[in-house]
PQR file with spaces between the fields and no chain letter, atoms N, CA, C, O and H, PARSE charges and radii, in Angstrom:
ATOM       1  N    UNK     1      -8.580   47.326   89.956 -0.4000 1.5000
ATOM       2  CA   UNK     1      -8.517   48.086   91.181 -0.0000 2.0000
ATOM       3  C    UNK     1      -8.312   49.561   90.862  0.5500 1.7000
ATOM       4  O    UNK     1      -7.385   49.922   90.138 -0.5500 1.4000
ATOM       5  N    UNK     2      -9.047   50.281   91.323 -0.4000 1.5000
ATOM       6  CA   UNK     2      -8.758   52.121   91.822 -0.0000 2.0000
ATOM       7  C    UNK     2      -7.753   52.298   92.730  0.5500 1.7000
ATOM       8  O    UNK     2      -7.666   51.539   93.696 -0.5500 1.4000
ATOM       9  H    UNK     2      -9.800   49.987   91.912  0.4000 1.0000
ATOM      10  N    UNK     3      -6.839   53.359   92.523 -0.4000 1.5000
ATOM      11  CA   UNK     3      -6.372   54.181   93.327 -0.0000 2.0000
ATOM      12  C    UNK     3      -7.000   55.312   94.102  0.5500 1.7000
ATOM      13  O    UNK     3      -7.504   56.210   93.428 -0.5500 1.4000
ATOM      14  H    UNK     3      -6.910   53.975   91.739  0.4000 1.0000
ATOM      15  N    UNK     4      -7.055   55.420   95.616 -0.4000 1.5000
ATOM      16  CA   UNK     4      -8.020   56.225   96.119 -0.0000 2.0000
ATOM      17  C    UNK     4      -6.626   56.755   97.179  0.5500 1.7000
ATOM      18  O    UNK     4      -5.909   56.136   97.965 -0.5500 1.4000
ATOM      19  H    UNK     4      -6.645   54.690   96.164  0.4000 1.0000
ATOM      20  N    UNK     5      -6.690   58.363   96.687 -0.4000 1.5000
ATOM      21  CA   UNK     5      -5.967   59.002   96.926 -0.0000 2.0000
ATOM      22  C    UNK     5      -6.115   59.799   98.491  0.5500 1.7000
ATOM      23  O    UNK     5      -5.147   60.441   98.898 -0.5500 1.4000
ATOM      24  H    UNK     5      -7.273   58.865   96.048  0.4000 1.0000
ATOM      25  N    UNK     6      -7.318   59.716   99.285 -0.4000 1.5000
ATOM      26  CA   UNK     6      -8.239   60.439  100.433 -0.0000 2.0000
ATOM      27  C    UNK     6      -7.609   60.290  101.383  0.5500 1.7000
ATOM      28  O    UNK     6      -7.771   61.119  102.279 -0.5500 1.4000
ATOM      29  H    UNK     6      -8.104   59.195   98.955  0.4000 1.0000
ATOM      30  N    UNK     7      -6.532   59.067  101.612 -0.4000 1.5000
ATOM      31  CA   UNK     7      -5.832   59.215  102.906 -0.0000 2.0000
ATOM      32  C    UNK     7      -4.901   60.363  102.586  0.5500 1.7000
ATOM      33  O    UNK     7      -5.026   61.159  103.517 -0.5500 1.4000
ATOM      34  H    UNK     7      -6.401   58.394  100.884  0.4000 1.0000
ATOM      35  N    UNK     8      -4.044   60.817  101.725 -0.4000 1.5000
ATOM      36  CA   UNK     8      -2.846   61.863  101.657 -0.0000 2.0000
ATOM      37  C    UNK     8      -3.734   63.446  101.762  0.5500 1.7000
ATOM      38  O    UNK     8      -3.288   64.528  102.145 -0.5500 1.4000
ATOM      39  H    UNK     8      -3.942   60.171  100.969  0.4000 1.0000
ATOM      40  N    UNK     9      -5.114   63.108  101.277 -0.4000 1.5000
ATOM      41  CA   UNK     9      -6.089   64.657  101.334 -0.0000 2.0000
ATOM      42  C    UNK     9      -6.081   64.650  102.997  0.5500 1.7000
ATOM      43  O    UNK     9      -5.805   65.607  103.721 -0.5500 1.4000
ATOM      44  H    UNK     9      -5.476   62.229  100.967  0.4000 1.0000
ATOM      45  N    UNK    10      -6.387   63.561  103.325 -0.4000 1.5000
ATOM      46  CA   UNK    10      -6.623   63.896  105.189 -0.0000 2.0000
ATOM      47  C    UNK    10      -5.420   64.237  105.765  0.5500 1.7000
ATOM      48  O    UNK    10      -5.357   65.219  106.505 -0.5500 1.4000
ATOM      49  H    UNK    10      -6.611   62.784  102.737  0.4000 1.0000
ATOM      50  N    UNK    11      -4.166   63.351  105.451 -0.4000 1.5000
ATOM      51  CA   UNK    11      -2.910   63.886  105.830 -0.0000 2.0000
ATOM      52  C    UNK    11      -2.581   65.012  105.728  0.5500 1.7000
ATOM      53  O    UNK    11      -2.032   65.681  106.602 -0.5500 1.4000
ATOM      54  H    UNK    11      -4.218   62.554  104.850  0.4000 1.0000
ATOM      55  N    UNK    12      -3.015   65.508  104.153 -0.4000 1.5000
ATOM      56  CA   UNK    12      -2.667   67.052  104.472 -0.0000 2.0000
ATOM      57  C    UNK    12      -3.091   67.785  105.390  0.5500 1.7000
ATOM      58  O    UNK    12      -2.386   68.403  106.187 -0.5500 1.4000
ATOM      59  H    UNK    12      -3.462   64.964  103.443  0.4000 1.0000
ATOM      60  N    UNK    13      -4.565   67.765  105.332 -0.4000 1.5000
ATOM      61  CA   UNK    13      -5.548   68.558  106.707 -0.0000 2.0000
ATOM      62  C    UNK    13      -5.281   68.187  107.902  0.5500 1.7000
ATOM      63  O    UNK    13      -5.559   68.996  108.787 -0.5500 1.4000
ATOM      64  H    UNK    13      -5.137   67.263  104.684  0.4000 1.0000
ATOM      65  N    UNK    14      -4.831   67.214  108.192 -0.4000 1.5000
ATOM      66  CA   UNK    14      -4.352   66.968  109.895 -0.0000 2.0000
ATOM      67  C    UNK    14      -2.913   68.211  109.467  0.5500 1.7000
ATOM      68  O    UNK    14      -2.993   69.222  110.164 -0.5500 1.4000
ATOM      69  H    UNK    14      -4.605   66.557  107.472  0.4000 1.0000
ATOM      70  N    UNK    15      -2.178   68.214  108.856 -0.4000 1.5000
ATOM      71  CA   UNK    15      -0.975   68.743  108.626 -0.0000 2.0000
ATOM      72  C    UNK    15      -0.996   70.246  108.706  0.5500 1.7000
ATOM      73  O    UNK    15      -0.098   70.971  109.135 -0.5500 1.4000
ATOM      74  H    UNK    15      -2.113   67.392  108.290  0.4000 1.0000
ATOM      75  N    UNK    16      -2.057   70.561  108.270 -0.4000 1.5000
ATOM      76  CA   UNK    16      -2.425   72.024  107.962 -0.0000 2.0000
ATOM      77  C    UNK    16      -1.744   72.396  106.812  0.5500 1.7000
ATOM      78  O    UNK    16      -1.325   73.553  106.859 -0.5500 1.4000
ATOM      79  H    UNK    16      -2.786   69.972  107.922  0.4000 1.0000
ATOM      80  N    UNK    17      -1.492   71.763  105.761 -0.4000 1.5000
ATOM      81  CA   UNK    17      -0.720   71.867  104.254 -0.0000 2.0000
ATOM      82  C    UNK    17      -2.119   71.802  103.526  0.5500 1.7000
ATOM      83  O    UNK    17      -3.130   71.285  104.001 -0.5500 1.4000
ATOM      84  H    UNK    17      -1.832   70.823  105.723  0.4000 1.0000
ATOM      85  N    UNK    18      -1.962   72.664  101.781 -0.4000 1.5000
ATOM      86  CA   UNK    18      -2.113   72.861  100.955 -0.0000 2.0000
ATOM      87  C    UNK    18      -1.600   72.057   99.678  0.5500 1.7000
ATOM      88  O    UNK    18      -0.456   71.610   99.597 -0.5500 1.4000
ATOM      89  H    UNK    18      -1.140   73.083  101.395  0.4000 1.0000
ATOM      90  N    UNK    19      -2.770   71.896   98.486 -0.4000 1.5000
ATOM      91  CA   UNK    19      -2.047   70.606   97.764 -0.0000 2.0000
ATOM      92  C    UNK    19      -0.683   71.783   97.300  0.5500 1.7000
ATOM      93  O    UNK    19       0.434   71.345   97.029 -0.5500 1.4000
ATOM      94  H    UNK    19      -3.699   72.259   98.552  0.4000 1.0000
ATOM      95  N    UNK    20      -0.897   72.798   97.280 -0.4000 1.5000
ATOM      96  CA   UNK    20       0.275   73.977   96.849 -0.0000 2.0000
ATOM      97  C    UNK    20       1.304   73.393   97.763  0.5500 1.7000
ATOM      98  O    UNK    20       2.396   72.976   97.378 -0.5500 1.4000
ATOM      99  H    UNK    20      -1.805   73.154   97.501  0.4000 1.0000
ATOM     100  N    UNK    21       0.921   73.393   98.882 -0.4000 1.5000
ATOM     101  CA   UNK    21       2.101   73.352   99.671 -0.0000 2.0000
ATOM     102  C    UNK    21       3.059   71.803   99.841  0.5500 1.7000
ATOM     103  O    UNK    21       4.203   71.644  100.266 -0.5500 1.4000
ATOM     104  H    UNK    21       0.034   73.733   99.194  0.4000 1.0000
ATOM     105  N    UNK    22       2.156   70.903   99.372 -0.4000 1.5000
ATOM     106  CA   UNK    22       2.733   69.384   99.255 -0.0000 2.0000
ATOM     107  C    UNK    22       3.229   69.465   97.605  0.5500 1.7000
ATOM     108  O    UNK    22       4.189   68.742   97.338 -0.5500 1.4000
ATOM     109  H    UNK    22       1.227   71.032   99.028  0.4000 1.0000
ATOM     110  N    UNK    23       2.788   70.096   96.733 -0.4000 1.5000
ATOM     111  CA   UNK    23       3.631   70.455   95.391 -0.0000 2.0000
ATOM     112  C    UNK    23       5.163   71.123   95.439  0.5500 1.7000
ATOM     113  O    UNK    23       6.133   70.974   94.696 -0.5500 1.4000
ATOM     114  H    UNK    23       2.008   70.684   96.950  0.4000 1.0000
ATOM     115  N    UNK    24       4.981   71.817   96.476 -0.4000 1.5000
ATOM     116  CA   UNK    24       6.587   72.828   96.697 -0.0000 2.0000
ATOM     117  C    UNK    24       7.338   71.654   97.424  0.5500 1.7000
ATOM     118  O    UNK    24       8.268   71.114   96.825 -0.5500 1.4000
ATOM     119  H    UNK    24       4.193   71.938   97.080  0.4000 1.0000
ATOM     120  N    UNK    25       7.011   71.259   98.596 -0.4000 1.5000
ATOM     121  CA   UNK    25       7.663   70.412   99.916 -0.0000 2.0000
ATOM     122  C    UNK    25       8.548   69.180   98.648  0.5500 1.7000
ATOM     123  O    UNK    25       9.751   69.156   98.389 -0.5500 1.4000
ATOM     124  H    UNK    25       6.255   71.697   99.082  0.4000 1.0000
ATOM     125  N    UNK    26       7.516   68.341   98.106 -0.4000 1.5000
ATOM     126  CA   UNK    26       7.815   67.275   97.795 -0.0000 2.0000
ATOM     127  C    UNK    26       8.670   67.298   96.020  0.5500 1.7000
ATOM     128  O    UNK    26       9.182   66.311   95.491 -0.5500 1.4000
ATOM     129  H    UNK    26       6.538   68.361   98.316  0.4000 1.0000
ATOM     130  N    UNK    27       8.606   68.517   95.499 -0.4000 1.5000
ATOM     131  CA   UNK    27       9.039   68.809   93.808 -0.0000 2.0000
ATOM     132  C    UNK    27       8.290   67.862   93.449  0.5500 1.7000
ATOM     133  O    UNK    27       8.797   66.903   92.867 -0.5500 1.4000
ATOM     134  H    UNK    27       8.190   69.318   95.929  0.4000 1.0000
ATOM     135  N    UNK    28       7.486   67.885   93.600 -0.4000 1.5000
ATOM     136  CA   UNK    28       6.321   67.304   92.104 -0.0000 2.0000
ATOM     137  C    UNK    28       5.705   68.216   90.889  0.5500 1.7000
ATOM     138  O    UNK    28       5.397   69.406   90.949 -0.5500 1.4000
ATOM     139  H    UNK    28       7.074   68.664   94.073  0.4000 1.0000
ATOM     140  N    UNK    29       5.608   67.276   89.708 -0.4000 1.5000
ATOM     141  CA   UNK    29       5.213   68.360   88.494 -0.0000 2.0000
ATOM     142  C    UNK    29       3.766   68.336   88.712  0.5500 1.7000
ATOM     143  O    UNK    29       3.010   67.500   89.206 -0.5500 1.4000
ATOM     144  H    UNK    29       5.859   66.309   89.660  0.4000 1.0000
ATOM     145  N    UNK    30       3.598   69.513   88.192 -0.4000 1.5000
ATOM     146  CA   UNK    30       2.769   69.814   87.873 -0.0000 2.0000
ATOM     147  C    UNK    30       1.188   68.075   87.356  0.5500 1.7000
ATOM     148  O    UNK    30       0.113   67.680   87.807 -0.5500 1.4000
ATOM     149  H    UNK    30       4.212   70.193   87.790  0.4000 1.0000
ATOM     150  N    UNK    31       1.979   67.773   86.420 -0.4000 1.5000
ATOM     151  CA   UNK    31       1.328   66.569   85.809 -0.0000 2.0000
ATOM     152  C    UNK    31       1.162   65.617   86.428  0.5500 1.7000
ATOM     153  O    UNK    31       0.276   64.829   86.097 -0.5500 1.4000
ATOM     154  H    UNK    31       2.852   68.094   86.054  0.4000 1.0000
ATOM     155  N    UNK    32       2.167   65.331   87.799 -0.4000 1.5000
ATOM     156  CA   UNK    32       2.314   64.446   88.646 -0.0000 2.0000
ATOM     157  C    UNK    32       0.643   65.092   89.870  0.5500 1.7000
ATOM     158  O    UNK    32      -0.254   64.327   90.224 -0.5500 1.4000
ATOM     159  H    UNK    32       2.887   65.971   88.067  0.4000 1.0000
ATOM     160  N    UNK    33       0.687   66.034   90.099 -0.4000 1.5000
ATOM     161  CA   UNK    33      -0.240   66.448   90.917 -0.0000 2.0000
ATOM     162  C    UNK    33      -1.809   66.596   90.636  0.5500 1.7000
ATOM     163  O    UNK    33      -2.770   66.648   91.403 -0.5500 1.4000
ATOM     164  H    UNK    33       1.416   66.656   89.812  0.4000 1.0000
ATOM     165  N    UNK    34      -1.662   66.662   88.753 -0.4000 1.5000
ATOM     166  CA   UNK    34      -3.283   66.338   88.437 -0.0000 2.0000
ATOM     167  C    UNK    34      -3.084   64.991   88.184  0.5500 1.7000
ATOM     168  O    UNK    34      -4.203   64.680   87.778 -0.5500 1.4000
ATOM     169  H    UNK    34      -0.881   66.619   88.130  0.4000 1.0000
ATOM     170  N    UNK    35      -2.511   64.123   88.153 -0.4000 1.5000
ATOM     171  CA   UNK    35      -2.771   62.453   88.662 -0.0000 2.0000
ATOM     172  C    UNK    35      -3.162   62.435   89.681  0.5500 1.7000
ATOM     173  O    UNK    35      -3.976   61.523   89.822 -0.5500 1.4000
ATOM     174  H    UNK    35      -1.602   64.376   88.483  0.4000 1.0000
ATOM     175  N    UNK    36      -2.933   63.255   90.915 -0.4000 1.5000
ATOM     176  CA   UNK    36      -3.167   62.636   92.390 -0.0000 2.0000
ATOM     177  C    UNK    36      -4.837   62.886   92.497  0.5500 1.7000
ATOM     178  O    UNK    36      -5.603   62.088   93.038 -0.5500 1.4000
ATOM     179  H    UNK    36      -2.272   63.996   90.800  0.4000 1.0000
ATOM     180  N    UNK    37      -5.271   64.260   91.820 -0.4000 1.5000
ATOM     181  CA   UNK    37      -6.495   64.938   91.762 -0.0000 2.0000
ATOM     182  C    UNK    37      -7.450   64.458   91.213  0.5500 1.7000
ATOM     183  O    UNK    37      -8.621   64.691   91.513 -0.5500 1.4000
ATOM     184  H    UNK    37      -4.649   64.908   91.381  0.4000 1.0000
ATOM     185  N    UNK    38      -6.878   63.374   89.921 -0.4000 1.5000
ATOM     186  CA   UNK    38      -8.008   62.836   89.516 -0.0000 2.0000
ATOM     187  C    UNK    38      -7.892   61.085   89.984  0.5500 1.7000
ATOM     188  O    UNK    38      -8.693   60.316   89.453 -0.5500 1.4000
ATOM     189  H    UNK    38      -5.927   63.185   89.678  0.4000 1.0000
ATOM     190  N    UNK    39      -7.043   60.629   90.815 -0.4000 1.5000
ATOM     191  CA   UNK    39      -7.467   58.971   91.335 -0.0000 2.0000
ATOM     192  C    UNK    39      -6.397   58.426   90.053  0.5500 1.7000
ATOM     193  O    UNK    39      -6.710   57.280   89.729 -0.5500 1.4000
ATOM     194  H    UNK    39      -6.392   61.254   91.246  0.4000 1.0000
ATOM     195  N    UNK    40      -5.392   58.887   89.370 -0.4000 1.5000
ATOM     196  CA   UNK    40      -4.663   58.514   88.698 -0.0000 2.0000
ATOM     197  C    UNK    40      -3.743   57.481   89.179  0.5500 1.7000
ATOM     198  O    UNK    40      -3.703   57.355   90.403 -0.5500 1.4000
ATOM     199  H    UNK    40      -5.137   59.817   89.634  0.4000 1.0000
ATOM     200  N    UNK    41      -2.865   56.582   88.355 -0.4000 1.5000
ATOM     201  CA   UNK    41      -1.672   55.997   89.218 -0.0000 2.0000
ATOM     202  C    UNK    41      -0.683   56.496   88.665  0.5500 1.7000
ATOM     203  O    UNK    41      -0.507   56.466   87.447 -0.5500 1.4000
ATOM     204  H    UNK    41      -2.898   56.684   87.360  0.4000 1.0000
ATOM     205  N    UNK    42       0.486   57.290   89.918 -0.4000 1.5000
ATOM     206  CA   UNK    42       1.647   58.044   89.819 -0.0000 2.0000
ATOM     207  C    UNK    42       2.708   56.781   89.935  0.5500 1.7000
ATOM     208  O    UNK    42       2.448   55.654   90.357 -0.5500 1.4000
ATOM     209  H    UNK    42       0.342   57.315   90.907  0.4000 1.0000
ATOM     210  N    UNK    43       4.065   57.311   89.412 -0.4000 1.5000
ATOM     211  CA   UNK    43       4.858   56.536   89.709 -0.0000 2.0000
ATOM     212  C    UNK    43       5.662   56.392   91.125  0.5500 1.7000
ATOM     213  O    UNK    43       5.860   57.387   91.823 -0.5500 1.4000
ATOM     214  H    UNK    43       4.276   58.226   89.070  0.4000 1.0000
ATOM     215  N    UNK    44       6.173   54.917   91.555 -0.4000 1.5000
ATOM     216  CA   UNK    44       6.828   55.217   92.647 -0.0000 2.0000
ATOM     217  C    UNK    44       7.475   56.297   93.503  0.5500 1.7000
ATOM     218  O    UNK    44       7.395   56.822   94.613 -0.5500 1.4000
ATOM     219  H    UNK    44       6.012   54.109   90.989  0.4000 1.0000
ATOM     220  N    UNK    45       8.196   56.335   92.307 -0.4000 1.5000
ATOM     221  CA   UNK    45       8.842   58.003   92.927 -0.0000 2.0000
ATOM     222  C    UNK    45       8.705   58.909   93.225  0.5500 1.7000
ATOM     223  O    UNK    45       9.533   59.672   93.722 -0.5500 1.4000
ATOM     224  H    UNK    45       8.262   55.908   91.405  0.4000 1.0000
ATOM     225  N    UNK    46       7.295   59.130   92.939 -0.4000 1.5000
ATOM     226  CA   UNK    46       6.225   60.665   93.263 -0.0000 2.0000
ATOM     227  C    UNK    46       6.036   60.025   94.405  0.5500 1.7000
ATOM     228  O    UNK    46       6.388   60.620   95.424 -0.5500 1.4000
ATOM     229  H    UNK    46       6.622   58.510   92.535  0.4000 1.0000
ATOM     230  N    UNK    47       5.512   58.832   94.519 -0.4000 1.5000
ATOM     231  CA   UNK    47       4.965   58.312   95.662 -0.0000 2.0000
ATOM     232  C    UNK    47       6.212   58.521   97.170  0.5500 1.7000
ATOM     233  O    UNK    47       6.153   59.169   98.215 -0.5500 1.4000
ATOM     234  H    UNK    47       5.225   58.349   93.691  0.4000 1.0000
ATOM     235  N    UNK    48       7.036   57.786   96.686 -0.4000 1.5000
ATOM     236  CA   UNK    48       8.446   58.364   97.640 -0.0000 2.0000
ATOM     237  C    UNK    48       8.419   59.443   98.262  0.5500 1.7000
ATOM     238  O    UNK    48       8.146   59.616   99.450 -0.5500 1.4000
ATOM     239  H    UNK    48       7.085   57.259   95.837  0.4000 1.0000
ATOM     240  N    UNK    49       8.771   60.386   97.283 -0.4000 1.5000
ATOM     241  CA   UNK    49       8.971   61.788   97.206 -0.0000 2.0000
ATOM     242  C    UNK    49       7.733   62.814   98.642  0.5500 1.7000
ATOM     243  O    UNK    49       7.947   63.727   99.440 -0.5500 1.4000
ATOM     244  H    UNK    49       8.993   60.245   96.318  0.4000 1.0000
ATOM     245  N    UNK    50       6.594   62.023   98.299 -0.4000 1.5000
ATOM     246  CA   UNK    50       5.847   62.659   99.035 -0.0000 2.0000
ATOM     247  C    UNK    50       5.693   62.004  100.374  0.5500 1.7000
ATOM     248  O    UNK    50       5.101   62.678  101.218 -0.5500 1.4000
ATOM     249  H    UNK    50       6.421   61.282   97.651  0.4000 1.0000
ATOM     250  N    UNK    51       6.212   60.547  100.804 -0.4000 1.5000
ATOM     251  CA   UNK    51       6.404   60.464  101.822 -0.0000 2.0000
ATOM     252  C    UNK    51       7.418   60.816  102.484  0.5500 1.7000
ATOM     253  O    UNK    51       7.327   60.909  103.708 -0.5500 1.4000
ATOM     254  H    UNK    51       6.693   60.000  100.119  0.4000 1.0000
ATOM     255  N    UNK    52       8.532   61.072  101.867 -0.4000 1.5000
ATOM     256  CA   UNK    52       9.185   62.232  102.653 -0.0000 2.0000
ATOM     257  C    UNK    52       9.535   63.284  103.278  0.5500 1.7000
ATOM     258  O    UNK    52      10.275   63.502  104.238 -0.5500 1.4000
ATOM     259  H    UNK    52       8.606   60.996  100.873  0.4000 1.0000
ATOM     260  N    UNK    53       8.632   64.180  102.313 -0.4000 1.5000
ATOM     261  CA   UNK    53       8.085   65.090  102.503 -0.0000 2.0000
ATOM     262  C    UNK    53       6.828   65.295  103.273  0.5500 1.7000
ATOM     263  O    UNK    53       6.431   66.457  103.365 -0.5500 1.4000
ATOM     264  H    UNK    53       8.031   64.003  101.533  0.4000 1.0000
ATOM     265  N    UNK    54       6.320   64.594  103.694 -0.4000 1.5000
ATOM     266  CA   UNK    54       5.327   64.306  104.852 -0.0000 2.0000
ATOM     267  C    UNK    54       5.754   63.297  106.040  0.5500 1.7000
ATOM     268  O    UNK    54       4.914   62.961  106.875 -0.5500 1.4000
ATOM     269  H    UNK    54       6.642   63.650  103.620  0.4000 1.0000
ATOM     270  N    UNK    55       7.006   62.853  106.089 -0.4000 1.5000
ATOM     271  CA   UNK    55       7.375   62.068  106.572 -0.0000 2.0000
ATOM     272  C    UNK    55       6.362   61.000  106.999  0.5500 1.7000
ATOM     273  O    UNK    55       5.836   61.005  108.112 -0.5500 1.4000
ATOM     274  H    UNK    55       7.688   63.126  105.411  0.4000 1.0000
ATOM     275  N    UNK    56       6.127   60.120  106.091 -0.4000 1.5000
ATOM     276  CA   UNK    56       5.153   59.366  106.267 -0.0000 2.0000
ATOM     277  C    UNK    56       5.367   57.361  105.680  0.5500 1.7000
ATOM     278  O    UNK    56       6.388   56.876  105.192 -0.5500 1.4000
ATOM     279  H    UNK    56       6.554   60.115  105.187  0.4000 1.0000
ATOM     280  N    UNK    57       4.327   56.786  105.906 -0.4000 1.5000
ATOM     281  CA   UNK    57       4.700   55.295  105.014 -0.0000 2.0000
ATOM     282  C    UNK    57       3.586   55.688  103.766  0.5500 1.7000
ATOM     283  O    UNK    57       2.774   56.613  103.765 -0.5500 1.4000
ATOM     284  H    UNK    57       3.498   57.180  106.302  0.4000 1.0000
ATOM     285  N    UNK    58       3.838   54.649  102.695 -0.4000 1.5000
ATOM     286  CA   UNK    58       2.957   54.855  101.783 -0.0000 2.0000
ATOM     287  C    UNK    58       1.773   54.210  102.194  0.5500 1.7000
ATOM     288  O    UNK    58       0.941   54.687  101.423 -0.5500 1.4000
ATOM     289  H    UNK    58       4.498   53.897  102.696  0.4000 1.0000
ATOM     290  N    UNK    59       1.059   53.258  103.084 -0.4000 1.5000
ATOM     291  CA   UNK    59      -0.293   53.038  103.491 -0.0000 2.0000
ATOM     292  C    UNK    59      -1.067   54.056  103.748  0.5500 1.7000
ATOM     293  O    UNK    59      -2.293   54.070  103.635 -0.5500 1.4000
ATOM     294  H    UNK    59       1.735   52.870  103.712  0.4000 1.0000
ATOM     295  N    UNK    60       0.141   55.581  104.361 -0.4000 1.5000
ATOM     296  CA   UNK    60      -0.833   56.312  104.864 -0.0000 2.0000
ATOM     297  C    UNK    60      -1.435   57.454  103.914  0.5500 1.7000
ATOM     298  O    UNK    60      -2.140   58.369  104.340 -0.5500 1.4000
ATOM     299  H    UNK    60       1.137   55.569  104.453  0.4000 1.0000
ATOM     300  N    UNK    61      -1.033   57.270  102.450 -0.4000 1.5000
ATOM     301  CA   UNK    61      -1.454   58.249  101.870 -0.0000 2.0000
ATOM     302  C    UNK    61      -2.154   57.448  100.315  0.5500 1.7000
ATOM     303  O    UNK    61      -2.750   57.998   99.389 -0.5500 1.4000
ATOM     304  H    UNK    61      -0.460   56.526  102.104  0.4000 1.0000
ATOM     305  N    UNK    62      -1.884   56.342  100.453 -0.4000 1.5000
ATOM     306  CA   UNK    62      -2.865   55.446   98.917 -0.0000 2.0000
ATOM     307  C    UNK    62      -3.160   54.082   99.527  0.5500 1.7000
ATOM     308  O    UNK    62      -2.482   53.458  100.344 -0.5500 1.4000
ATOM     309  H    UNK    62      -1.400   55.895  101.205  0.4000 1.0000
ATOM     310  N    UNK    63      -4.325   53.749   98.949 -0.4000 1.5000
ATOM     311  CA   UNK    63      -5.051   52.720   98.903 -0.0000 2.0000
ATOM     312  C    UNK    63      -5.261   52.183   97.899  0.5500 1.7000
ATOM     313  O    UNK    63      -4.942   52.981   97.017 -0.5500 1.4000
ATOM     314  H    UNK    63      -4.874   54.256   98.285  0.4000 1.0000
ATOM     315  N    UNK    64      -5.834   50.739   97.210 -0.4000 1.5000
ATOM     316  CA   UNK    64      -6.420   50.232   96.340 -0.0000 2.0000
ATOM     317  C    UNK    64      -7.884   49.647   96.597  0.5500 1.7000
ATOM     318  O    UNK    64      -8.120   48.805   97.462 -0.5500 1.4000
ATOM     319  H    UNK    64      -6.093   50.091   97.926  0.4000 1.0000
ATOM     320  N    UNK    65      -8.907   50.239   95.673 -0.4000 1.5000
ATOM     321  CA   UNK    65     -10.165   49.825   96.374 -0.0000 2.0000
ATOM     322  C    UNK    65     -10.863   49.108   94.747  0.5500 1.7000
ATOM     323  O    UNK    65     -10.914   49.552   93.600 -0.5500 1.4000
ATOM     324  H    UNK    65      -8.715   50.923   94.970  0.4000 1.0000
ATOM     325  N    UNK    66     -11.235   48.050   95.277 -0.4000 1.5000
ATOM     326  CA   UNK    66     -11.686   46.825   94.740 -0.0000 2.0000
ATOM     327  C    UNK    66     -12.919   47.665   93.450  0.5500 1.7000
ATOM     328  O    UNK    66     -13.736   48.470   93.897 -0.5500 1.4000
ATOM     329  H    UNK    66     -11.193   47.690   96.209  0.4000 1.0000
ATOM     330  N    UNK    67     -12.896   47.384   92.076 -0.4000 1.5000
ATOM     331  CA   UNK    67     -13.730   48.111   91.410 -0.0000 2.0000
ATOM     332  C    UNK    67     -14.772   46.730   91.460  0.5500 1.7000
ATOM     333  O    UNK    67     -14.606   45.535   91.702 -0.5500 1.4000
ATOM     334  H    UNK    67     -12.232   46.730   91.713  0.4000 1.0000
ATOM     335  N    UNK    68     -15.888   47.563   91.106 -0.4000 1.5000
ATOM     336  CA   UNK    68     -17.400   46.473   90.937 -0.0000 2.0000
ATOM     337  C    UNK    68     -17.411   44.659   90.368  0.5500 1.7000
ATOM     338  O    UNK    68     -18.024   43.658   90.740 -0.5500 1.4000
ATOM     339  H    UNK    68     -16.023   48.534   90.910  0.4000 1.0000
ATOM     340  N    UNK    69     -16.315   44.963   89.229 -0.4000 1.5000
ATOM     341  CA   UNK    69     -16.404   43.477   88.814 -0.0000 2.0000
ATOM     342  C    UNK    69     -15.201   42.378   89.736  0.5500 1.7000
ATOM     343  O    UNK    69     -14.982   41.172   89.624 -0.5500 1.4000
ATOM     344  H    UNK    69     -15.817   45.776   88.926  0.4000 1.0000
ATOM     345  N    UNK    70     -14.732   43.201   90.443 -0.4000 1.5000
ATOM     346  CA   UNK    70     -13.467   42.443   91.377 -0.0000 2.0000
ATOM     347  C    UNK    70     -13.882   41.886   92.974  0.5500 1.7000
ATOM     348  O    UNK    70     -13.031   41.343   93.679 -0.5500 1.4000
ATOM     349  H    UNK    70     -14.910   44.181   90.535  0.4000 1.0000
């Protein structure tokens, strides 16, 4: 399975936030934020972190989408 990161990109844009600005809100590193950019898997706690900071559930910002042989 992929991680498909596109619901937290839309969240931001309904939000009117910047990935800058979900980097400051939530203290994520740097390294944590080119995981999100490239479909990486972050750890829980980033994951946390940014639903708090968006006040949000985690459905609404990651998915798992079925790769070709699955």
């Amino acid at each position: 399975m992929n991680t498909c990161y596109k619901k937290l990109w839309k969240l931001l844009i309904d939000k009117d936030m910047t990935k800058a600005d979900l980097h400051k809100a939530a203290g994520l590193s740097s390294s944590t934020m080119t995981k999100l950019r490239h479909g990486e898997d972050v750890s829980m706690t980033a994951l946390k972190k940014i639903c708090v900071a968006l006040n949000c559930n985690i459905a609404d910002i990651v998915e798992f989408v079925p790769t070709e042989n699955e």
